[in-house]
Structures are given as structure tokens and as C-alpha cells.
ROSE-4610 file (N, C-alpha, C; in Angstrom, 1 decimal, always signed):
// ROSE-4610
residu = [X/X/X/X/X/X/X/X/X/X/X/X/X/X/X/X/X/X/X/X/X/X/X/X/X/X/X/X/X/X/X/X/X/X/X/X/X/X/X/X/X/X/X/X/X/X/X/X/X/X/X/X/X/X/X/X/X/X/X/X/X/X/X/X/X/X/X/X/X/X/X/X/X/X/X/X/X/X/X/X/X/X/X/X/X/X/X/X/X/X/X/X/X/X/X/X/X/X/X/X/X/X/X/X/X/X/X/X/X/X/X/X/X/X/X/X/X/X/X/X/X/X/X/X/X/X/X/X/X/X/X/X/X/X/X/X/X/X/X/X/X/X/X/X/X/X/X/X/X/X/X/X/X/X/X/X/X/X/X/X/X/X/X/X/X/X/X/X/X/X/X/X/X/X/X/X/X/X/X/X/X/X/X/X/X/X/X/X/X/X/X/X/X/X/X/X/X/X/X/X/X/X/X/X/X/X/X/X/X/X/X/X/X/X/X/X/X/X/X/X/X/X/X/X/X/X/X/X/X/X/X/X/X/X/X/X/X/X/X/X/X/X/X/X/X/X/X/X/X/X/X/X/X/X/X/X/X/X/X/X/X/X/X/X/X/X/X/X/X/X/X/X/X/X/X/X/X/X/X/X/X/X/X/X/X/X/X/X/X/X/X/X/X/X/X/X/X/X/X/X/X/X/X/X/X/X/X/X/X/X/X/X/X/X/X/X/X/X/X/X/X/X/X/X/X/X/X/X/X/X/X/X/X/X/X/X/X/X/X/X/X/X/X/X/X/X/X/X/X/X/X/X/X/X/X/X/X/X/X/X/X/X/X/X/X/X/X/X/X/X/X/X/X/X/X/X/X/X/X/X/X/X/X/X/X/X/X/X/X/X/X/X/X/X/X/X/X/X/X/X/X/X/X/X/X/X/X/X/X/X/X/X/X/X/X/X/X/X/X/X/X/X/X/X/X/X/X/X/X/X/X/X/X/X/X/X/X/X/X/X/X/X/X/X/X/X/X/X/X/X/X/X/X/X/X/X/X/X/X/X/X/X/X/X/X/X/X/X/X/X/X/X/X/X/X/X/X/X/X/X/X/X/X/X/X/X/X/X/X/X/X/X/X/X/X/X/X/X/X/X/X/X/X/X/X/X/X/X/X/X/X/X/X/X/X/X/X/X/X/X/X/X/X/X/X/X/X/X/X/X/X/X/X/X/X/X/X/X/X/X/X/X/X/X/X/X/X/X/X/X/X/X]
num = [1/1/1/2/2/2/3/3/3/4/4/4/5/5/5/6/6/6/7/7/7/8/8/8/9/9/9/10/10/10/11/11/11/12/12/12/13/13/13/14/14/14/15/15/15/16/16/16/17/17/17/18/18/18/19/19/19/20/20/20/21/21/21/22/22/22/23/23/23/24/24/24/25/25/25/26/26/26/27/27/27/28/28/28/29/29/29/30/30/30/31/31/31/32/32/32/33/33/33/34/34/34/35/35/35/36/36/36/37/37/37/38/38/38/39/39/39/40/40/40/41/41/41/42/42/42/43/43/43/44/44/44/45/45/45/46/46/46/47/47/47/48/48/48/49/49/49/50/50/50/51/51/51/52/52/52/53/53/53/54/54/54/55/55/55/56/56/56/57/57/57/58/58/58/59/59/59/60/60/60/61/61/61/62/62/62/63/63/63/64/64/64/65/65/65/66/66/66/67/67/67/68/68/68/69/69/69/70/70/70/71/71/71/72/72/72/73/73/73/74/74/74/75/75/75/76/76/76/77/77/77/78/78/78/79/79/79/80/80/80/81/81/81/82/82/82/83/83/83/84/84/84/85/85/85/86/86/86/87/87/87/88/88/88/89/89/89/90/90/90/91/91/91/92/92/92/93/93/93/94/94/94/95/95/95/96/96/96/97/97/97/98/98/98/99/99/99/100/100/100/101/101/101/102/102/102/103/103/103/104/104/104/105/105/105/106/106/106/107/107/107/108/108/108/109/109/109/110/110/110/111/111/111/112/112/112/113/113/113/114/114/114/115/115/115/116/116/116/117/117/117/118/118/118/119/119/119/120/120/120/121/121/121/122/122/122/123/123/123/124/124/124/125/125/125/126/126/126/127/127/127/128/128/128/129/129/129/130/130/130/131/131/131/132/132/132/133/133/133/134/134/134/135/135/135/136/136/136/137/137/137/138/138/138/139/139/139/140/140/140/141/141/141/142/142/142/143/143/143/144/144/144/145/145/145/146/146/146/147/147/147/148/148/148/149/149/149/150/150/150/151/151/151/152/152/152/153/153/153/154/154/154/155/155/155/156/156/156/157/157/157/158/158/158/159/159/159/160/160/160/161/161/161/162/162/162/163/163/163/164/164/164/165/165/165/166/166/166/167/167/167/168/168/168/169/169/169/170/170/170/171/171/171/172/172/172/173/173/173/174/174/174/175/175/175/176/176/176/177/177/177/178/178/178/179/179/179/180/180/180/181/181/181/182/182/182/183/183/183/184/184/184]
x = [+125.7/+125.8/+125.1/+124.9/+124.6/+122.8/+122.2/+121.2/+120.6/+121.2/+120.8/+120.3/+119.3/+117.9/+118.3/+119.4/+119.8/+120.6/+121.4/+122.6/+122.3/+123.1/+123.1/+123.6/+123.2/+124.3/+125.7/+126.0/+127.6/+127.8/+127.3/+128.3/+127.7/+127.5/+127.6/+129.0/+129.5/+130.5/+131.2/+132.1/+132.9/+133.0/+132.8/+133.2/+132.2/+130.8/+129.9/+129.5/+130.0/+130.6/+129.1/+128.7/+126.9/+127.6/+126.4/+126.3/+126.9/+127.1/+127.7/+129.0/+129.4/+131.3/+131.4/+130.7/+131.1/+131.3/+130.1/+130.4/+131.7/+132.1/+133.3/+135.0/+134.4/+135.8/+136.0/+134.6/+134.7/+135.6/+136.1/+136.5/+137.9/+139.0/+140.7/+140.8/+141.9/+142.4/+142.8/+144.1/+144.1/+143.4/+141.9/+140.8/+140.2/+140.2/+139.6/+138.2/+137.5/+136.1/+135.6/+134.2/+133.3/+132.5/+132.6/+131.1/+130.1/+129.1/+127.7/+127.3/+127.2/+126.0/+126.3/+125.3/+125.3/+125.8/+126.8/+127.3/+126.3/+126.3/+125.2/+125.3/+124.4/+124.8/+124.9/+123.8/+123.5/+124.4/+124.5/+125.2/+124.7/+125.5/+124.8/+124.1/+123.3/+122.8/+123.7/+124.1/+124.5/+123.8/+125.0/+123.9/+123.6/+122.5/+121.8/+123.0/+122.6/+124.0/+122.9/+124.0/+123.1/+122.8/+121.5/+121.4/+121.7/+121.4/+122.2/+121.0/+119.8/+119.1/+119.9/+118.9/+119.0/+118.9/+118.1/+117.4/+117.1/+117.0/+116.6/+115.6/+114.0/+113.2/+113.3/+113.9/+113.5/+112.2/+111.1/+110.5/+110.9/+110.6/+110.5/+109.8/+110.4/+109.7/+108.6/+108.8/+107.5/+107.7/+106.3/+106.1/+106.9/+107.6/+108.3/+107.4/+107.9/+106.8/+107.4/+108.4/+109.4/+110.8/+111.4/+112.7/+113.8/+115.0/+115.7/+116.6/+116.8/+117.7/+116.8/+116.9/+115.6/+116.5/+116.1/+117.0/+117.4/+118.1/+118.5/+118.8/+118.3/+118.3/+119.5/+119.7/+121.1/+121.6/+122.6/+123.4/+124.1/+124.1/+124.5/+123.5/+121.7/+121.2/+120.1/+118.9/+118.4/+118.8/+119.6/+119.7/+121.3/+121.8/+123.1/+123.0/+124.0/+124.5/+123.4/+123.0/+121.7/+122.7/+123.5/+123.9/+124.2/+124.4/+124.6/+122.9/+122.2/+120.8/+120.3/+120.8/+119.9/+121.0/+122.3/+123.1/+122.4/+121.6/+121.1/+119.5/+119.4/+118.3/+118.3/+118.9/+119.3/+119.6/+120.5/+121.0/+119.9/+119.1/+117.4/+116.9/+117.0/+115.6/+116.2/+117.9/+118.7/+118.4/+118.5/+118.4/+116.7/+115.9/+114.6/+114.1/+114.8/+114.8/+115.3/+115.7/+116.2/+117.0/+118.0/+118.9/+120.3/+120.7/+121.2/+121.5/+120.0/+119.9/+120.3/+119.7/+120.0/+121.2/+122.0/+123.2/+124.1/+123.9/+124.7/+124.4/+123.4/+123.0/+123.5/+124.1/+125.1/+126.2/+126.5/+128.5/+128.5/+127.4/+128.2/+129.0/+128.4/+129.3/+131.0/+131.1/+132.6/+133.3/+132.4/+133.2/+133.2/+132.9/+133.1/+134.5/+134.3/+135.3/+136.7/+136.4/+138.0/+138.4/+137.5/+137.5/+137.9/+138.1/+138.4/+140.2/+139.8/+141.7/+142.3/+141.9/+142.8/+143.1/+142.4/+142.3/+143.2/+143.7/+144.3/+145.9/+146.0/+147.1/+148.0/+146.8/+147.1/+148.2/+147.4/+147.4/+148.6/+149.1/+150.3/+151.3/+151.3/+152.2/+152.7/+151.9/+151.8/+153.1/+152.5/+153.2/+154.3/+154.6/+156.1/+156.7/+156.5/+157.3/+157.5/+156.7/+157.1/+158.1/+157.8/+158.9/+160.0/+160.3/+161.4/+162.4/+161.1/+162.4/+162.7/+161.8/+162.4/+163.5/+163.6/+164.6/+166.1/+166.0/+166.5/+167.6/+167.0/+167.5/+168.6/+169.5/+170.5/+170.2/+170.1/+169.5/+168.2/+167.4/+166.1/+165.5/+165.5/+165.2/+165.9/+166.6/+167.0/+166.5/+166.1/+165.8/+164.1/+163.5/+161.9/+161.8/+162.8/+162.5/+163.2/+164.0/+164.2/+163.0/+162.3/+161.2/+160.0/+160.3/+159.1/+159.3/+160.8/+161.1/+160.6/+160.9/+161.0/+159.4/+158.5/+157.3/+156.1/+156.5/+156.6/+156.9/+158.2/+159.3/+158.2/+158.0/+157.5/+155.9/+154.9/+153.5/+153.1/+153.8/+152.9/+153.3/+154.0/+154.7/+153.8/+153.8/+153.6/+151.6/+151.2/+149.4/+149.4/+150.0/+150.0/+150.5/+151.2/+151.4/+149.9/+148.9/+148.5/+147.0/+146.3/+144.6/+143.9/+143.9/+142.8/+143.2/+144.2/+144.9/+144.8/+144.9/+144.9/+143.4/+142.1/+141.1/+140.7/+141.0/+140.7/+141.8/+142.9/+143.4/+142.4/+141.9/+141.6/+140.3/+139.2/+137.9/+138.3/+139.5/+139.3/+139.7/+140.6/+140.6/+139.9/+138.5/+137.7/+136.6/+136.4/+135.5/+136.1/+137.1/+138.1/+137.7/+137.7/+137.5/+136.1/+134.9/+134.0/+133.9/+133.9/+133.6/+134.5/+135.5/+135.9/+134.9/+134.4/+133.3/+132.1/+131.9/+130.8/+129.7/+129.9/+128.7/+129.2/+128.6/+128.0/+127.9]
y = [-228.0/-226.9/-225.7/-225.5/-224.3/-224.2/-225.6/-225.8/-226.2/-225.9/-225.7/-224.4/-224.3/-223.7/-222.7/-223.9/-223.0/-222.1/-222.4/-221.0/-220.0/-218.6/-217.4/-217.3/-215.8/-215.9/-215.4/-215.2/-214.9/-215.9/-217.5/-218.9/-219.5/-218.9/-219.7/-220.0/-220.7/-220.8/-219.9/-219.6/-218.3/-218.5/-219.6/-219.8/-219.5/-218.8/-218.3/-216.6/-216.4/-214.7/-214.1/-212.7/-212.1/-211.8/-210.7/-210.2/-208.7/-208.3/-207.0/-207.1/-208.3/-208.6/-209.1/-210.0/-210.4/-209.3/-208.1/-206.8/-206.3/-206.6/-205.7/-206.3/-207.7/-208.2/-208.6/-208.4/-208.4/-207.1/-206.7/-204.8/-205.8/-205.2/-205.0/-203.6/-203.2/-202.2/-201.5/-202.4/-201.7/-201.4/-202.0/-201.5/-200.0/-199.1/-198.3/-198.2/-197.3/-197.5/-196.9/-197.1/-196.6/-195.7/-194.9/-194.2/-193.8/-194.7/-195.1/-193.8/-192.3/-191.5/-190.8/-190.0/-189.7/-188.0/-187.5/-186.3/-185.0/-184.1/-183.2/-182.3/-181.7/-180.8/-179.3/-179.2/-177.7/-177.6/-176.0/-176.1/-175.6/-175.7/-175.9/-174.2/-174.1/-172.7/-172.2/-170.6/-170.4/-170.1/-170.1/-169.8/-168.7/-168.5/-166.8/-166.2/-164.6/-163.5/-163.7/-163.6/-163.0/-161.6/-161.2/-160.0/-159.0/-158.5/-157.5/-156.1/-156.0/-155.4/-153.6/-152.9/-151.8/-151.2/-151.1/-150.5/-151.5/-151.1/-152.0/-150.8/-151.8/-151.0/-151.4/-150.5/-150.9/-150.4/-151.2/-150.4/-150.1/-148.9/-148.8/-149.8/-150.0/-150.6/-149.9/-148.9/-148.2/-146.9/-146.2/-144.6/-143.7/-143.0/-141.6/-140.5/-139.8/-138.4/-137.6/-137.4/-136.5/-136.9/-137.6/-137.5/-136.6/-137.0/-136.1/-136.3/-137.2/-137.2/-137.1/-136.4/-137.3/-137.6/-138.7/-139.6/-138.3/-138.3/-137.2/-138.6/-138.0/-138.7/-138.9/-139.9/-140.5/-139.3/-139.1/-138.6/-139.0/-140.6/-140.8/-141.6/-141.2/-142.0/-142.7/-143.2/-143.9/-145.7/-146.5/-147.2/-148.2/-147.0/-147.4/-146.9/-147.8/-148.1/-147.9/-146.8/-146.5/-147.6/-147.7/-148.0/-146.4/-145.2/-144.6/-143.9/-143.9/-143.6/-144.7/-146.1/-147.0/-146.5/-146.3/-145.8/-144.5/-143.5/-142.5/-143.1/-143.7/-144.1/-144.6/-145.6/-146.8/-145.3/-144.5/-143.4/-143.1/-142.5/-141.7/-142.7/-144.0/-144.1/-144.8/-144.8/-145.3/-143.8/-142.6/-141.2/-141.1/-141.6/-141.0/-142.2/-143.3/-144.1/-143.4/-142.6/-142.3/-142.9/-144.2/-144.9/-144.0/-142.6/-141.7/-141.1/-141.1/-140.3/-141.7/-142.8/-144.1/-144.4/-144.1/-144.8/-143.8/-142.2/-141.4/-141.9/-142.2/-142.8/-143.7/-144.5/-145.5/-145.4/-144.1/-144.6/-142.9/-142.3/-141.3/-141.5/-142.5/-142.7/-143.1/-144.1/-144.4/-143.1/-142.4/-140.8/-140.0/-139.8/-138.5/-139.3/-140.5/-141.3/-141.3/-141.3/-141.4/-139.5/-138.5/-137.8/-137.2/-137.6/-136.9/-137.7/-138.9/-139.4/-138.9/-138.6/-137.2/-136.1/-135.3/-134.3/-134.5/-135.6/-136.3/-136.2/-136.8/-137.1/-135.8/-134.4/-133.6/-132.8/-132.9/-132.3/-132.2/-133.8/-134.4/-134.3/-134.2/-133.9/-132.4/-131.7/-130.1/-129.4/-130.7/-130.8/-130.9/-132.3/-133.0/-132.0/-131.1/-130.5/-129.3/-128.6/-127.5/-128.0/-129.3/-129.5/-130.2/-130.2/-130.6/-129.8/-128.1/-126.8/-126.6/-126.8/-126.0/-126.4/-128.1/-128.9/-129.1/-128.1/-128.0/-126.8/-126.0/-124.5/-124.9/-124.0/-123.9/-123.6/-123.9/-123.5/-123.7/-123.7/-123.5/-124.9/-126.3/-126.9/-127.4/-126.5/-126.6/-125.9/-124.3/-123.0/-123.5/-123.9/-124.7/-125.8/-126.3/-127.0/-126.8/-125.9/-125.0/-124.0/-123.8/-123.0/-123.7/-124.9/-125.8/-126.4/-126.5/-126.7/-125.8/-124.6/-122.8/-122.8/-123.1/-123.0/-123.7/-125.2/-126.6/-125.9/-125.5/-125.1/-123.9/-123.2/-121.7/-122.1/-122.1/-122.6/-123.4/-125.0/-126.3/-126.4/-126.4/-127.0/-126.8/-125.6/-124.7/-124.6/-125.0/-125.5/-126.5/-127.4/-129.0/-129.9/-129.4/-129.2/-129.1/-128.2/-128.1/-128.5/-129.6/-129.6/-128.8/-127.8/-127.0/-125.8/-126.0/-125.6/-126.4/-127.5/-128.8/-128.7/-128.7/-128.8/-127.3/-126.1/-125.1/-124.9/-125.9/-125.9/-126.8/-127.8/-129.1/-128.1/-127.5/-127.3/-125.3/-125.3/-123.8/-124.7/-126.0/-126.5/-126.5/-127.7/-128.6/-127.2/-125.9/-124.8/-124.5/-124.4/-123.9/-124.6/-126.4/-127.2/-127.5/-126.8/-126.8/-125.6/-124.8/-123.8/-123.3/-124.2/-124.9/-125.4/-126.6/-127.2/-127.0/-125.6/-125.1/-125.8/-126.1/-126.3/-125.3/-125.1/-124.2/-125.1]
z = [-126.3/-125.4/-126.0/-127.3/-127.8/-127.7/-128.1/-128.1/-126.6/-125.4/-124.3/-123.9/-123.6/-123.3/-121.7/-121.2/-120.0/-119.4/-121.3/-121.2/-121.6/-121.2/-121.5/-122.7/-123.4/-124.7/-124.5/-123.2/-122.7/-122.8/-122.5/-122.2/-123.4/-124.9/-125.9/-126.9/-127.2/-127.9/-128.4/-128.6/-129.8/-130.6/-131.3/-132.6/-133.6/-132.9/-133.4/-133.7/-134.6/-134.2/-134.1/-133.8/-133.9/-135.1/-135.6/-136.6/-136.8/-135.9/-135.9/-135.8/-135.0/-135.1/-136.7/-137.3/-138.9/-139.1/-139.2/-140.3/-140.2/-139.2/-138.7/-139.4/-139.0/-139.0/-140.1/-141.2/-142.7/-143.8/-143.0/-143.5/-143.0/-143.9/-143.4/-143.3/-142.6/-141.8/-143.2/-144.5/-145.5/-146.3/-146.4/-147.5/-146.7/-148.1/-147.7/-147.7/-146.5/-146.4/-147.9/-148.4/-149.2/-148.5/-149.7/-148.9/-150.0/-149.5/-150.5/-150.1/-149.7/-149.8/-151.0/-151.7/-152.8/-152.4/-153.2/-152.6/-152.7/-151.6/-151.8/-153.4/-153.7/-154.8/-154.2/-153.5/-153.0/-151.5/-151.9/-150.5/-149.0/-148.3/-147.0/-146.7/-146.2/-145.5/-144.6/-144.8/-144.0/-142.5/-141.4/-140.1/-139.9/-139.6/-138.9/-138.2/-138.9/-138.2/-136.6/-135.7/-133.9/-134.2/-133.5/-133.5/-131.9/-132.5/-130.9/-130.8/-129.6/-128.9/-129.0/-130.0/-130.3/-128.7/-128.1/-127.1/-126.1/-124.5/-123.6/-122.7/-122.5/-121.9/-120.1/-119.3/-117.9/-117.5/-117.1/-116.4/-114.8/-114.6/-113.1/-111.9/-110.6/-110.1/-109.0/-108.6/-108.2/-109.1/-109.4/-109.8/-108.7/-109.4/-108.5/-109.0/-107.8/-108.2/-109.0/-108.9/-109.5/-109.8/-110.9/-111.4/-111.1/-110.5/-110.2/-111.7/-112.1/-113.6/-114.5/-115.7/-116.7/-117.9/-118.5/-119.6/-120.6/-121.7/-122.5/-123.8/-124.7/-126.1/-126.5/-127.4/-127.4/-128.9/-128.5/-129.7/-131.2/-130.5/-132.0/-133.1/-132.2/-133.1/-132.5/-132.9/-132.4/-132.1/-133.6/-133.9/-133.2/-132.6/-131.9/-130.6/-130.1/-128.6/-127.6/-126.4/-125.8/-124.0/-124.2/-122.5/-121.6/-122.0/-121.1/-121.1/-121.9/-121.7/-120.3/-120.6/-119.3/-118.4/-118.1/-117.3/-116.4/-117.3/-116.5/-115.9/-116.8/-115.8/-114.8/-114.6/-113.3/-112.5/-112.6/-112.0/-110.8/-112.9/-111.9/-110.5/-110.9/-110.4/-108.9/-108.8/-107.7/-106.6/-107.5/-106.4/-106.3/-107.0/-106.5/-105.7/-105.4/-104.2/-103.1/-103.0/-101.5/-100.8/-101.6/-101.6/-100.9/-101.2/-100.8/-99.8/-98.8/-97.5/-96.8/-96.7/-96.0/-96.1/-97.4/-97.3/-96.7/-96.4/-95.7/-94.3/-94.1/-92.7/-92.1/-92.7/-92.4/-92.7/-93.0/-93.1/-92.4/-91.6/-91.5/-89.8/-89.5/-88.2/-88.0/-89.5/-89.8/-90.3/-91.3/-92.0/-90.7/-89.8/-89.1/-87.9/-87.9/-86.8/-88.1/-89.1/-90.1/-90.2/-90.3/-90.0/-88.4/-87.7/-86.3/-86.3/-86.6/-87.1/-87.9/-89.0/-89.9/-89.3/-88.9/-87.7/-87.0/-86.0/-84.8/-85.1/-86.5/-87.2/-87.6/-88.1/-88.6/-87.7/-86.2/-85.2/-84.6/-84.9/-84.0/-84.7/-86.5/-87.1/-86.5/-86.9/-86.3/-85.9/-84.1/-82.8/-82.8/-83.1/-83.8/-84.5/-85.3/-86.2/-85.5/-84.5/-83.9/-82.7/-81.8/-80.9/-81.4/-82.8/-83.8/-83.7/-84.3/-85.0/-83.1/-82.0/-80.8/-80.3/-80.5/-80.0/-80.9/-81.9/-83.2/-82.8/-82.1/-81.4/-80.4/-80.2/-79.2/-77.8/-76.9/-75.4/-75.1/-76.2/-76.1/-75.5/-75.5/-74.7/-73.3/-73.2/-71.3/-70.7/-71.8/-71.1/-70.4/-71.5/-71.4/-70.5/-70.0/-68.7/-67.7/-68.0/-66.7/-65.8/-66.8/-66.9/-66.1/-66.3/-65.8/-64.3/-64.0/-62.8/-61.5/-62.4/-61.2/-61.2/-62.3/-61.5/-61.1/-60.8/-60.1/-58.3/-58.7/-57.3/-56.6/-57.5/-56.9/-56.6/-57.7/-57.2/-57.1/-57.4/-57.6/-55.8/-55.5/-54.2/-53.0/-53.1/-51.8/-51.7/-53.0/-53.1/-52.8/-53.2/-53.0/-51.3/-50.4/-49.5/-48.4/-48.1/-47.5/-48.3/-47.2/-47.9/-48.5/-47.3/-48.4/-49.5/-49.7/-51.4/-52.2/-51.6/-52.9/-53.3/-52.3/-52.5/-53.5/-52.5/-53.4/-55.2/-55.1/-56.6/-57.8/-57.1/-57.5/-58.3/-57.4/-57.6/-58.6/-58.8/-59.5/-61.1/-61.2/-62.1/-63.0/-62.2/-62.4/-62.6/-62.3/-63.1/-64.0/-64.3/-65.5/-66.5/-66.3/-67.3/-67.8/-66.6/-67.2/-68.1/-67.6/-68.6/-69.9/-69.7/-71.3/-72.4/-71.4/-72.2/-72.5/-72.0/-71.7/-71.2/-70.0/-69.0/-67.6/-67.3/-65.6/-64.8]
């Protein structure tokens, strides 16, 4: 079977170990290994310290005509640190982009809308706190709509009643409210 031409060397006998199982199974578990290399004398090299980039050169990406920041020399040296030197730069060259007017250009429609709700808020607090202390008072909110009844009773009534009061009330309004807003 071994000298059959038609077998693999998977379907040859076991009783025939290769050469790399002998080596192996020639060692016991309690022998300890050898070790044939001859010991170094010299010792190993140490590894290179990393170095660390005194300076970093940006160039610009287009020429400005005029710097609105200009870099200012480092104080502690030429040979140390230099991040708030590239800090002012990036700065410079972020403002002499005009990065600035564009970007007001786009948030000034949400600032002036967060802006008129501050305002709104401010306004109503105001309110609240003045019809707080009124309602806070003794008589004084029966007297204020008492007030509002008598002149409902006295002039809203007696305009509202006949067309052309209503019309002549309606149209002295509606000029009142223009020329609030100033239009004619």
C-alpha cells in the first residue's frame, strides 16, 4: 500500500512518522530544551529618543493684502513650544479670509430672531410683575374693571349700535394704527 503510486501522502500508513514529527516526539516534556546559540557579548543598541518639531511652517493658501493679526515672536525662545505663534496665525489668515462678514451673514437672521424673544420674554416678565403688585393691592382690581365696564357702557355701545359709527370707529382706528406705524 505504501509503494502504491495511487495514494496520497494523507492515506499512507502511520506507522511511518515525517521528519518533523520524529524531531518532535524525540524531546520529553521533562528534558529541558538546549540552547545551542552562542550568548551575545555586546549589548543591544539603544532605540533612537523621538524627536519633537521645534517649529511648524504653514504656508498660506492665497496672498492677503494686508494682515489683520501679525505673528509676534515667541517669548520663551526660539527652541520651545511656538503653538500659540501657529494659533495667531491660523487666527490671521481665518480674519483676512473674510470668513467673518459671511459667517455674520448667516447667523444674523437666527441672532436678531433669539434676540426679539429675549425682548418678548423681557417684556412679559415686566407685565406679569406689574399686574402681580396691582392684583396684589386691595380694591384695586375690581376698581380696574369696574372701570372697563362704565366705558364699554358709556362709548363702546352707543358707536357700535349704529353703521355708520361702526364704520366711522373702524376707519379712525385703522388711521391711528397707521400712523403708528408710520405710513400715510
Amino acid at each position: 500500500m505504501a509503494d502504491d503510486p495511487t495514494t496520497s501522502p494523507a492515506e499512507s500508513s502511520p506507522a511511518e512518522p515525517s521528519a518533523a514529527e520524529s524531531s518532535v516526539s524525540e524531546l520529553s516534556p521533562a528534558e529541558p530544551e538546549l540552547n545551542l546559540q552562542e550568548p551575545e557579548t555586546a549589548e543591544p543598541a539603544a532605540p533612537p529618543e523621538p524627536s519633537v518639531a521645534a517649529t511648524l511652517t504653514v504656508e498660506p493658501l492665497e496672498p492677503a493684502s494686508a494682515p489683520l493679526v501679525a505673528p509676534t515672536p515667541t517669548s520663551a525662545g526660539e527652541g520651545e513650544g511656538g503653538e500659540w505663534d501657529l494659533l495667531l496665525q491660523k487666527l490671521g489668515q481665518w480674519l483676512n479670509q473674510n470668513e467673518l462678514q459671511s459667517l455674520w451673514a448667516q447667523a444674523s437672521k437666527p441672532v436678531t430672531a433669539l434676540a426679539a424673544l429675549v425682548g418678548l420674554l423681557l417684556v412679559l416678565r415686566i407685565y406679569s410683575a406689574l399686574l402681580g403688585a396691582l392684583d396684589s393691592m386691595p380694591l384695586v382690581p375690581g376698581l380696574l374693571e369696574l372701570a372697563g365696564v362704565v366705558w364699554v357702557v358709556r362709548y363702546g355701545v352707543p358707536k357700535l349700535l349704529r353703521s355708520s359709527e361702526r364704520e366711522r370707529l373702524l376707519g379712525g382706528l385703522s388711521q391711528r394704527w397707521k400712523a403708528f406705524r408710520g405710513k400715510s
